[in-house]
C-alpha positions in Angstrom: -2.2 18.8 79.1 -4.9 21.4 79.6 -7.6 22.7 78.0 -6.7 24.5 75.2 -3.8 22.0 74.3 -6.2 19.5 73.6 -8.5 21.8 71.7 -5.4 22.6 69.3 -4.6 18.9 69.0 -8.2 18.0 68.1 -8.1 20.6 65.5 -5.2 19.3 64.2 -6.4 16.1 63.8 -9.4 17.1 62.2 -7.2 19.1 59.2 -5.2 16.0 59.0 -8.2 14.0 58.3 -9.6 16.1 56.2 -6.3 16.4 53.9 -6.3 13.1 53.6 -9.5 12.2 52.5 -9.3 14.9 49.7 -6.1 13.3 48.7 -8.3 9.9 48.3 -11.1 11.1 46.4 -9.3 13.5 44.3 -5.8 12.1 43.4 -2.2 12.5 44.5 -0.9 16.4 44.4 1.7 16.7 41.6 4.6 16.7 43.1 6.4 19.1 40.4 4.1 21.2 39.3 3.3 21.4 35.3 5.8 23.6 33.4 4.4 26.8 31.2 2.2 25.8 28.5 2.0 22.3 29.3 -1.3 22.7 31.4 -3.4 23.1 28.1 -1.8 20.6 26.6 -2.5 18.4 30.0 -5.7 18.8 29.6 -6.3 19.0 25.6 -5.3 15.4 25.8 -7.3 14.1 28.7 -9.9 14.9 26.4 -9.4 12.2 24.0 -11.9 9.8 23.4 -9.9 6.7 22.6 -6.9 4.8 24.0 -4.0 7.4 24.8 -1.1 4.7 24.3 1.1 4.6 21.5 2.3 1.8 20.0 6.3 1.2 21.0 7.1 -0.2 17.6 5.3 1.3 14.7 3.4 -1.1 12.5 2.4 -0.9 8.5 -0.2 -2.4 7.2 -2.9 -0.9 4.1 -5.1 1.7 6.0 -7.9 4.5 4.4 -7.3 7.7 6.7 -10.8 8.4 5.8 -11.9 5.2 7.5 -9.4 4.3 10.0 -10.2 3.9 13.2 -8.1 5.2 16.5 -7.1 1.6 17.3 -5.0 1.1 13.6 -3.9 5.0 13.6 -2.0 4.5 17.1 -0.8 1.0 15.6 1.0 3.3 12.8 2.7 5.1 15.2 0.9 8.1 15.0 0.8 10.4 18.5 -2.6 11.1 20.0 -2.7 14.4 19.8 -2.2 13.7 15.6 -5.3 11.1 15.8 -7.5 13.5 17.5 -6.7 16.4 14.8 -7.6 13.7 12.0 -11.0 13.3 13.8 -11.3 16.8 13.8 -10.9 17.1 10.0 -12.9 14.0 9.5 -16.0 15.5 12.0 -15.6 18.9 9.7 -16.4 17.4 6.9 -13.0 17.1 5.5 -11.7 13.6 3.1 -8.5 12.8 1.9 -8.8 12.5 -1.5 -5.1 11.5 -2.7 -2.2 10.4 -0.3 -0.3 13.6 -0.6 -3.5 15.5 1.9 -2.5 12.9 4.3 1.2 14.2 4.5 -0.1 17.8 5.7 -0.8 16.2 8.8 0.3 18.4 11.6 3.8 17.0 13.3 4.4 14.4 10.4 7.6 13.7 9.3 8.9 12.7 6.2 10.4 9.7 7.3 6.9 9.0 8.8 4.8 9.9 5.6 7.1 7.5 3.6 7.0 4.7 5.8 3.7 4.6 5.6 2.9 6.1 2.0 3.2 2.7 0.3 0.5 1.1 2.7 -2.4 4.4 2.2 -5.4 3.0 0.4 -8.2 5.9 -0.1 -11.4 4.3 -1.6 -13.1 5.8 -4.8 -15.7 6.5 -2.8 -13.6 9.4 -1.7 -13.0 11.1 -5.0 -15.0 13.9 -5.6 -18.4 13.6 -6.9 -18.0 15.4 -10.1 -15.5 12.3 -11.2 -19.8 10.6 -11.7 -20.5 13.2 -14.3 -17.6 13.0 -16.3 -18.9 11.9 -20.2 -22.4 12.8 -19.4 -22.5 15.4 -22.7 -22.1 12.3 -24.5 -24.2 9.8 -23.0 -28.1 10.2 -23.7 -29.2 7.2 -21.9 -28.2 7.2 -18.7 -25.3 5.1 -18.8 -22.7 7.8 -18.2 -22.9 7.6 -14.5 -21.8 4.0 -14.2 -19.3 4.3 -16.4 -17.9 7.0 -14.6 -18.2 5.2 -11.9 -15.8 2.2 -13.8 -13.5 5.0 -14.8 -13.0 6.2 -11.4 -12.3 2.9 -10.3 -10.0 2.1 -13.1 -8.7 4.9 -12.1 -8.3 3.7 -8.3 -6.8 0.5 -10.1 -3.9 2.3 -11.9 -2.8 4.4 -9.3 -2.7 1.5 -6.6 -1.1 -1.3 -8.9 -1.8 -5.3 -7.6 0.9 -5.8 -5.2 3.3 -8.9 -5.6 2.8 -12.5 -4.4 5.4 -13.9 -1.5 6.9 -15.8 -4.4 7.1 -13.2 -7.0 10.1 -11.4 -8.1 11.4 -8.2 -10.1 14.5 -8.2 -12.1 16.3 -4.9 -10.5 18.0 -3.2 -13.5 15.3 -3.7 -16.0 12.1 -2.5 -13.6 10.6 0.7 -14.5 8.8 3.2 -11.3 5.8 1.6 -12.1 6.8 -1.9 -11.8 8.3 -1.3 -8.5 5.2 0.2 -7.2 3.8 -3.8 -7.3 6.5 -4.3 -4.6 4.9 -4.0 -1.1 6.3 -1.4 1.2 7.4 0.7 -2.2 5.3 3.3 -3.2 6.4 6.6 -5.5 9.0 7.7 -3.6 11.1 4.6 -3.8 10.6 3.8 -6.8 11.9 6.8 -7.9 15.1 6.6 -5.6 15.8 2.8 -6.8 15.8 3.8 -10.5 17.7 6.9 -9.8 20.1 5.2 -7.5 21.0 2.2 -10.3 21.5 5.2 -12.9 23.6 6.7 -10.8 25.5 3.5 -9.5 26.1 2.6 -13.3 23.5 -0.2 -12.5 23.1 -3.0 -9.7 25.2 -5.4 -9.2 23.2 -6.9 -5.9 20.5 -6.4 -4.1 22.0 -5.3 -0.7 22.6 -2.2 -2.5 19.1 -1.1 -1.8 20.4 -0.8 1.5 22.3 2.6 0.3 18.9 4.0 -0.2 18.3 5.9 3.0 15.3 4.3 4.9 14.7 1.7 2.6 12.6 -0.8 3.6 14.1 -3.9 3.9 10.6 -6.4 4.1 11.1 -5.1 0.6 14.3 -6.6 -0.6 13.3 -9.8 -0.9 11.4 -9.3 -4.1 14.1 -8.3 -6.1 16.5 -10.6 -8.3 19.6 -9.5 -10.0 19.9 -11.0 -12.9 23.3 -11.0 -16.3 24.2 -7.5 -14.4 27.0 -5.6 -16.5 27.4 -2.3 -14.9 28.6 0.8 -16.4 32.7 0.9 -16.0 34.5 3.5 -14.9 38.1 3.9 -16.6 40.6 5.2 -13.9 43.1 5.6 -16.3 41.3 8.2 -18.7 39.0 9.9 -16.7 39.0 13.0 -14.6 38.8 13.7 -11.0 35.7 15.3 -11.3 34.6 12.9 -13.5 35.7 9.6 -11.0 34.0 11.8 -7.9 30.4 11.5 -9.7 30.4 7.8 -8.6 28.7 7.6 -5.2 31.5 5.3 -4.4 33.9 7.5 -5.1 34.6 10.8 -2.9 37.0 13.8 -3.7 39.8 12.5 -2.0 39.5 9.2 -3.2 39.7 10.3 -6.8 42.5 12.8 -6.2 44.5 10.1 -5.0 43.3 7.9 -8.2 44.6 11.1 -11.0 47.7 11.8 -8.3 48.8 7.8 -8.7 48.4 8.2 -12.5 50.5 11.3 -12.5 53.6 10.0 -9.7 53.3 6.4 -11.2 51.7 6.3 -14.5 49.1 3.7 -15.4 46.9 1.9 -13.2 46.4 -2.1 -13.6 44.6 -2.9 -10.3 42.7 -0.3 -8.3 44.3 -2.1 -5.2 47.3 -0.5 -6.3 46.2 2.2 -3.9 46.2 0.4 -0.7 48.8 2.2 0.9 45.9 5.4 0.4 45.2 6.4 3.5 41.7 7.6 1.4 40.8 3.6 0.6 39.5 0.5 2.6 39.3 -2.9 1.5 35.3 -2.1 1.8 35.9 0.3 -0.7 37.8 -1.8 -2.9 35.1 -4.8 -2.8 32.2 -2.6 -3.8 34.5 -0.9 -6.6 35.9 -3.5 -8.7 32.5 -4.3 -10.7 32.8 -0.7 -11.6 36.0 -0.3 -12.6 38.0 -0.7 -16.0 41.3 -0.2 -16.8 
């Protein structure tokens, strides 16, 4: 080997050392490098200042987004990048003074907001400031502060109602929206769609029905009784097919084949009569005969 060999294996040694200590000190190269766009967003969240993990299995628990840490808003199963745009609002001076600001959180879904709707407690020390002067015309020694002060938290009281105890229990069909509210995991939302569901079912008849409420939540369940149920019946004999297809057990082909028995065959005495419907299951016969009449 002469001269100049060794010179150009020297120098190639040197390089090699060199690469690799820069690999050492300053991390492995990527091996496929970043797609458009996704540099930014690389680097926007290497900025974070708290944990970047999230939670594999979402948790609920009562939470103020005005108050709540990074630690509990991962817990929820909220995404980073959503935490850090709540510490943004927070560090500009923005507050949450009612559940619905918390739903115009950037990326939230609906199925998100109402899991966790139920569990959003925002503190009266939220509500805006002019809720203090409220009676003050009327009050000429001072006293008008503190009771606005009791209002508001009255206030705070009514619209977050005590929740039940473990052992506690609601009668399904007689409950109005704002007795379920006192079942925890339901908020507005399902209260709403439990009252609406019975009306539409003709009332409950069990409590696994819930379950036909999409996204219920089932921790819920257990704090329900049915109790003396008489649902509204449904006379197959007499009424139309667009009346029997209002029934959410009931679909169009399922009542045609109901008005095109009573038309081939004449009166119905047992909606099983229309087993050989290719339209009917003995699942559908089970969860119909509290409903029907004859």
């Amino acid at each position: 080997m002469n001269r100049n060999d060794r010179l150009v294996l020297i120098a190639a040694l040197i390089v090699g050392v060199l690469v690799l200590t820069g690999v050492f000190f300053l991390g492995e190269p990527l091996s496929n490098p970043p797609k458009r766009g996704e540099e930014t967003k690389g680097k926007e969240h290497s900025n974070i200042p708290y944990a970047a993990t999230v939670s594999q299995q979402p948790e609920t628990f009562y939470f103020d987004p005005n108050t709540a840490d990074s630690t509990q808003l991962l817990r929820l199963g909220l995404r980073p990048w959503q935490i850090r745009n709540i510490y943004k609002y927070r560090e500009r001076g923005g507050v949450y003074q009612k559940k619905e600001d918390f739903a115009r959180l950037y990326g939230l879904t609906v199925k998100d907001y109402r899991r966790m709707e139920p569990y959003i407690r925002i503190s009266p020390d939220y509500l805006p400031a002019a809720t203090l002067v409220k009676g003050r015309r009327n009050s000429s020694y001072g006293k008008d502060s503190a009771y606005s002060t009791y209002s508001s938290y009255s206030n705070y009281k009514k619209n977050y109602p005590t929740k039940l105890r473990e052992a506690e229990h609601l009668v399904l069909n007689t409950a109005d929206t704002s007795q379920l509210q006192r079942v925890p995991g339901i908020g507005k939302y399902y209260a709403k769609e439990i009252v609406h569901y019975g009306n539409w079912l003709g009332g409950y008849v069990s409590v696994d029905q819930l379950d036909e409420i999409d996204g219920f939540p089932q921790e819920a369940k257990k704090y329900f009784v049915v109790q003396q149920s008489s649902p509204k019946k449904l006379n197959v004999n007499k009424l139309s097919l667009q009346q029997l297809r209002r029934h959410p057990y009931i679909n169009y082909y399922q009542a045609k084949a109901i008005t095109d028995y009573r038309r081939l065959h004449g009166r119905i005495e047992d909606i099983r009569q229309l087993r050989l419907s290719s339209g009917f299951t003995e699942k559908d016969f089970q969860r119909l005969a509290p409903y029907i009449d004859y």
